[in-house]
FIGUSE-132652 format. One line per field, with one value per residue (C-alpha): residue in one letter; residue number from 1; z, y, x. Coordinates in steps of 0.25 Angstrom, whole numbers, plus 5000, padded with zeros to 4 digits. Example, Ala and Ser with C-alpha at 12.3 -4.5 7.8 and 13.67 -1.06 7.14 Angstrom:
// FIGUSE-132652
type	[a,s]
seq	[1,2]
zz	[5031,5029]
yy	[4982,4996]
xx	[5049,5055]
END
This chain:
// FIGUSE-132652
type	[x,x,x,x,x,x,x,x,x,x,x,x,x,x,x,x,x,x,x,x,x,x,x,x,x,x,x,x,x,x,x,x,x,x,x,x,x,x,x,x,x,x,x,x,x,x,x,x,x,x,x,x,x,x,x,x,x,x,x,x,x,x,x,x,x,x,x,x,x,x,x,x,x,x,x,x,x,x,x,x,x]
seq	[1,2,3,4,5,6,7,8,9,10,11,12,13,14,15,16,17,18,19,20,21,22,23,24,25,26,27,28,29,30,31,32,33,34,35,36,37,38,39,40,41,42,43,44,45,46,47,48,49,50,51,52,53,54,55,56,57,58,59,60,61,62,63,64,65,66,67,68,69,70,71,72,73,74,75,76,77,78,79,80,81]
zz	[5021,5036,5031,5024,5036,5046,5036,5035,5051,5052,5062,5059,5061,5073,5079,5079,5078,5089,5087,5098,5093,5079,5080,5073,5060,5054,5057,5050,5038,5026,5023,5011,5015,5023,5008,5002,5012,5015,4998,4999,5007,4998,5004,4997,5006,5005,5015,5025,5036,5048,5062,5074,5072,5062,5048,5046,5032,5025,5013,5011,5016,5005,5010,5003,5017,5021,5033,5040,5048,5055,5053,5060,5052,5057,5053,5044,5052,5057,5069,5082,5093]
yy	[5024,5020,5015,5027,5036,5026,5028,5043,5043,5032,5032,5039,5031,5038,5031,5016,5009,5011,4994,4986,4973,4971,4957,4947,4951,4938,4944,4958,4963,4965,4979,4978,4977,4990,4997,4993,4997,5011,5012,5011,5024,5032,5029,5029,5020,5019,5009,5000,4994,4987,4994,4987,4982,4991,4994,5008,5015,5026,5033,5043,5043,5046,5062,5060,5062,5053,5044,5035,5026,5014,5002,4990,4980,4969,4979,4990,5000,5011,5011,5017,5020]
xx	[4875,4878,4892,4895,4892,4900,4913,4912,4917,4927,4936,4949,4962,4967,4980,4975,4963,4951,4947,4954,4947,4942,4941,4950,4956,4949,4935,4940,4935,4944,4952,4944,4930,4932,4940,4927,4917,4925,4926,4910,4910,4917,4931,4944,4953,4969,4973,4967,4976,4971,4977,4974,4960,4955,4958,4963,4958,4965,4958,4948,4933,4921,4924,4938,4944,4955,4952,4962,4951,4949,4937,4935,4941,4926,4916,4922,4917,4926,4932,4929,4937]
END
């Protein structure tokens, strides 16, 4: 439930991604482990591209709003600025 409520606010994209250092790209989760985890939570994605150090998802959110928001590409979790 803690997960759901944490991806009902993501981040929205705004002009780039507020992660200056994710880390290596070998330590990164996979662009399908975040489709997976975001389908859980009633998302419907379209595309995930990485930008800078994030992954940048375009779809809609279990509200059927579309969302253009970025995740930390280590942890899944949205990304703050």
């Amino acid at each position: 439930a803690a997960a759901v409520v944490m991806l009902s606010s993501p981040a929205f994209a705004s002009s780039e991604c507020p992660i200056k250092d994710a880390g290596p790209k070998a330590e990164w989760q996979t662009k399908e482990s975040l489709e997976k985890k975001l389908a859980g939570a009633g998302w419907k994605v379209r595309r995930i591209k990485i930008d800078g150090q994030c992954f940048e998802v375009y779809g809609t959110d279990d509200k059927g709003q579309r969302v253009e928001a970025y995740f930390n590409p280590k942890t899944l979790e949205p990304a703050r600025s």
